[in-house]
C-alpha positions in Angstrom: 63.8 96.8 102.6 64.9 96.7 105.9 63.0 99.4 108.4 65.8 101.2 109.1 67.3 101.4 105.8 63.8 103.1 105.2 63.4 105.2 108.1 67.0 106.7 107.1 66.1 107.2 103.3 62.7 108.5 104.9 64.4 111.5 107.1 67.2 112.2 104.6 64.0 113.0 102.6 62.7 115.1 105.0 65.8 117.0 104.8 68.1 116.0 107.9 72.0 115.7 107.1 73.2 112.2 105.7 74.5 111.7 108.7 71.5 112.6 110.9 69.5 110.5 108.8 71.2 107.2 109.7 71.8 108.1 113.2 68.4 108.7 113.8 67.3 105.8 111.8 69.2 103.6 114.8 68.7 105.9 117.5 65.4 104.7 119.8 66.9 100.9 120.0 70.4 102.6 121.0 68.3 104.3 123.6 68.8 107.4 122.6 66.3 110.4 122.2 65.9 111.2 118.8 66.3 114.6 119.2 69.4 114.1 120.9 70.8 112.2 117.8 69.9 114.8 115.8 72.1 117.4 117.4 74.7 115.1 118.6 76.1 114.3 114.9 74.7 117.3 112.8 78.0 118.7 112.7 78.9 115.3 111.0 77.1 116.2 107.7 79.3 117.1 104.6 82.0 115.1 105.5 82.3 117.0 109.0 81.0 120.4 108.8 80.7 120.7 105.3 85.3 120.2 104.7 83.9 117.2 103.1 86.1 114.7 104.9 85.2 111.3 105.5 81.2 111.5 104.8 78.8 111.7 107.1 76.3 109.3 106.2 79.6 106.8 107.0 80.4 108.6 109.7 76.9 107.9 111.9 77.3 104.3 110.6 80.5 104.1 112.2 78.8 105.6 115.5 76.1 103.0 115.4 78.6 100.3 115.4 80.7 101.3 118.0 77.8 101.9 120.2 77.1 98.3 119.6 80.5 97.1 119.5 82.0 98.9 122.3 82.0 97.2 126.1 81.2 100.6 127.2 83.6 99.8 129.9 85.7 103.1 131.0 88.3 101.5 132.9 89.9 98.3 131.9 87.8 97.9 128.2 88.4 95.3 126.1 86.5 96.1 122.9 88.8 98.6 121.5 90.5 96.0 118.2 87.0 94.4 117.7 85.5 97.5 117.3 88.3 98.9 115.5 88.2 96.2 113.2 84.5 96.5 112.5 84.6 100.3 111.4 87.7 99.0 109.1 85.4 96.4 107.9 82.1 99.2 107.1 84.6 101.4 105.8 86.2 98.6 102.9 82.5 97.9 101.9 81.4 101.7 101.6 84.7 102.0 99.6 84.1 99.3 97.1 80.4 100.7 96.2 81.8 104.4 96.0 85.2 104.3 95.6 86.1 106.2 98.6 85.3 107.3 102.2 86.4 110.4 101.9 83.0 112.8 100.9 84.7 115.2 97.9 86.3 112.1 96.6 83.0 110.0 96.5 81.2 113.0 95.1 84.3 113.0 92.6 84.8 117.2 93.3 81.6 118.2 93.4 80.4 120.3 96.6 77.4 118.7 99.1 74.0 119.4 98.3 70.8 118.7 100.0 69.2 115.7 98.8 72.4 114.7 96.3 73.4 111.9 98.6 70.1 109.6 98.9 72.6 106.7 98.0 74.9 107.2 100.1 72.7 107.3 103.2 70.9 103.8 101.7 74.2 102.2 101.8 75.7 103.9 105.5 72.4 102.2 106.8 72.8 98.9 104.3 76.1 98.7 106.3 75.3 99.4 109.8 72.7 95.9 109.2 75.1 94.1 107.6 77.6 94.7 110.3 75.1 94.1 113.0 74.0 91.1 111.0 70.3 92.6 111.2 
């Protein structure tokens, strides 16, 4: 298994959000502080603050790849439909394992709970490598 696959089943473990755990898991070779990921896309857990919206562990997956995707250009960018098209792409192959993107339709109903989404986190991370063709 791939080391980030691992590291983001490892902190999910440890109890961080879905989506902390795969942001964190990509964090140090985006260059950002750990700790910093951590609070950056807490509110992200749940499906967005716990509406259970799209789900977080998809959500930080989609962050990774733009960060990687993106030109980072703020005038005059041209990596807007590339990117675009790779977060459409993440968010087709999330769908076809769970059926949705959407966190209370993948958990069919059924309200977030700590440690109920080990899955879904595997596959976010699963994802971002196949994506990034790590």
């Amino acid at each position: 298994m791939d080391q980030h696959v691992t590291e983001a089943i490892q902190n999910y473990a440890k109890g961080y959000t879905c989506s902390q755990a795969v942001m964190c898991a990509y964090a140090e070779e985006m260059g950002i502080d750990k700790d910093i990921a951590y609070r950056m896309i807490e509110g992200f857990g749940g499906g967005c603050g716990g509406m259970q919206e799209v789900c977080g562990a998809l959500s930080a997956a989609f962050a990774v790849i733009s960060f990687h995707y993106s030109d980072g250009k703020l005038e005059g960018g041209e990596s807007k439909l590339d990117t675009y098209a790779k977060i459409r792409e993440a968010a087709a192959l999330f769908e076809e394992k769970f059926g949705a993107i959407v966190c209370r339709d993948v958990l069919q109903g059924n309200k977030p709970q700590p440690f109920k989404c080990g899955e879904k986190v595997r596959v976010a991370a699963e994802i971002v490598n196949q994506i990034l063709k790590y």
